[in-house]
C-alpha angles and dihedrals in degrees: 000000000000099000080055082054095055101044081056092052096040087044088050101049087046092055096048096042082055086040087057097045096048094048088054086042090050088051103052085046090062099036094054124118129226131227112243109182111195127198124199119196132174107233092275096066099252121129125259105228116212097014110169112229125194127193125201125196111218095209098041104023080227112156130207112200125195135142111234115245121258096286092057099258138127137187117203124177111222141158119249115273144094117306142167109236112199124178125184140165140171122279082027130086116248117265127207142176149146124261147180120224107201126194100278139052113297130176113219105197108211109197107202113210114207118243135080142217125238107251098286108354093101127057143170126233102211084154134015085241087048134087105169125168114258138101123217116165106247103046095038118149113203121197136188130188129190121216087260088057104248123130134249 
């Protein structure tokens, strides 16, 4: 009876050393960044040297901030979510979007397109609440005031 006793005991310790290292391996698992490499390029196809890339976690409002290399690329380390990309660099107008990073390595491609606003004259509308400089083609707002102050 008490050999029995001790192959109980002995099972039960195995399973809950394996128990304990699965559930660290587990962890890590969840908790592991991803490589996003992103690419800027100008429409051309060059690269934008120095553009400055901010990413912006949606759950935790959290930014990572970094300037691409020479030839226009970046690699950032983040965990898997939903996050606002938004690249900008003097001489081009400003790009965001919204993006999913999902748990292995993905390419996000910025094309840059050249032109800029007059400090603010040109705004985004990312919410209806919202008005935030930037400038990317499709959501652009011109406006034009006349030295009496209406607009145009």
């Amino acid at each position: 009876m008490q050999i029995k006793t001790r192959i109980n005991l002995r099972q039960i310790a195995t399973l809950s050393i394996a128990f304990v290292i699965l559930s660290a391996f587990a962890g890590a698992q969840e908790a592991r960044n991803t490589p996003l490499i992103v690419s800027v390029t100008d429409m051309s196809g060059a690269g934008v040297r120095s553009a400055h890339i901010t990413l912006t976690r949606d759950e935790t409002t959290t930014e990572i901030k970094v300037d691409a290399d020479e030839n226009g690329r970046a690699e950032i380390n983040v965990e898997p979510g939903s996050y606002r990309l938004s690249v900008g660099s003097p001489g081009f107008f400003n790009s965001h979007q919204q993006i999913e990073v999902r748990d292995v390595s993905q390419n996000i491609e910025v094309k840059l397109r050249v032109g800029s606003c007059p400090p603010g004259s040109c705004f985004t509308v990312s919410r209806p609440d919202t008005l935030e400089p930037a400038s990317p083609p499709l959501d652009t707002l011109w406006i034009s005031v006349d030295e009496a102050g209406s607009s145009r």
